[in-house]
N, C-alpha and C positions, 0 to 999 in steps of 0.2 A: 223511486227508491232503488231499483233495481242498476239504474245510471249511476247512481251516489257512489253504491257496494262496488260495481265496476272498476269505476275510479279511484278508487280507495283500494282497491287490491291491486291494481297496477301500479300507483305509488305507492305499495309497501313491495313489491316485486321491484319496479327501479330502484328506492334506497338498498334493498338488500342486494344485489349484483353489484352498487358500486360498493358497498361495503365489503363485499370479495375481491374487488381489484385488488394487484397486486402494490404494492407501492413500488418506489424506485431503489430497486434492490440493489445493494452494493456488494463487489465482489473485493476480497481483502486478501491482501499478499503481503509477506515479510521479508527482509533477511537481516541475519547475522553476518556484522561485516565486520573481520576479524584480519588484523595485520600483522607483519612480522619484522620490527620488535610492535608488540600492540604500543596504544601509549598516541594514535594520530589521531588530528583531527579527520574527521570526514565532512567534504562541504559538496554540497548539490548545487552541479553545476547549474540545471533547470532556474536557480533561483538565489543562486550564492547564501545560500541557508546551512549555518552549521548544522549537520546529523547529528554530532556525538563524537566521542573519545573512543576509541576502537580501544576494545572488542564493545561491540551497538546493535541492537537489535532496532530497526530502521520499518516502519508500518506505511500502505498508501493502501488507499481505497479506490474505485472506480465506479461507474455506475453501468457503465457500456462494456467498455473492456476488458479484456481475460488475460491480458498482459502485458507489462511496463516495461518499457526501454527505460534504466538508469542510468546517468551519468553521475559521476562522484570525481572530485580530486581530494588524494588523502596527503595532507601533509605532517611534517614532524620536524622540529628544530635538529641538525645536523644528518639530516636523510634530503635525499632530490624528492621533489611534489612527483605525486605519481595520478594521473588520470586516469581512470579504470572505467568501463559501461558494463552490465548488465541486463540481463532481462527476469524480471519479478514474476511469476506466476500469481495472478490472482484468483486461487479456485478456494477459497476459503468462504464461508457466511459472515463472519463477526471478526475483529480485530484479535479478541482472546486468543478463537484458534492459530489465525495465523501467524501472532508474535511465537504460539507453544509448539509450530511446528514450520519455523522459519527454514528461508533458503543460509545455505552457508556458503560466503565468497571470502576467500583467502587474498589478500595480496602484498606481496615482499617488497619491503622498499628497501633502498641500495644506499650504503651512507654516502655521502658528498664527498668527493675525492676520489674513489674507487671508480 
């Protein structure tokens, strides 16, 4: 009897420690990528994925890392394509915070001809 209790409290001791495991926690970084005139596309180079229409609040997640190298080309019908890189901070917990308190990258594109 006393073997049975044993065993029985050591698998309730191991289910309860992996149920404190942590899981694979993600680290979340934003920015706000804003142009001047706004009004471009922004496409990631990583993956030739359009971002969005600047001014874009732009989200990535990680599970390892604490910070992203980005690469972006912003274009605009009568502006030169402008290629820009970045690096994202991801010290955030959840996607929420880190779109409510995004990085902000500014960049000026030059009209064609100039």
């Amino acid at each position: 009897m006393m073997l049975k209790r044993s065993c029985c409290m050591k698998n309730m001791l191991f289910s309860a420690a992996i149920l404190a495991l942590p899981g694979c926690a993600q680290n979340h970084g934003a920015a706000y990528i804003n142009t001047v005139p706004q009004g471009a596309e922004v496409v990631n180079l990583n993956d030739d994925t359009v971002l969005g229409i600047t001014p874009v609040k732009v989200w990535w997640a990680e599970s390892s890392e604490k910070r992203k190298f980005i690469n972006v080309r912003i274009q605009k019908p009568g502006y030169r394509d402008k290629t820009s890189s970045f690096w994202v901070t991801l010290r955030h917990r959840d996607k929420n915070s880190a779109l409510s308190d995004s990085q902000f990258v500014e960049i000026e594109l030059q009209q064609q001809g100039q």
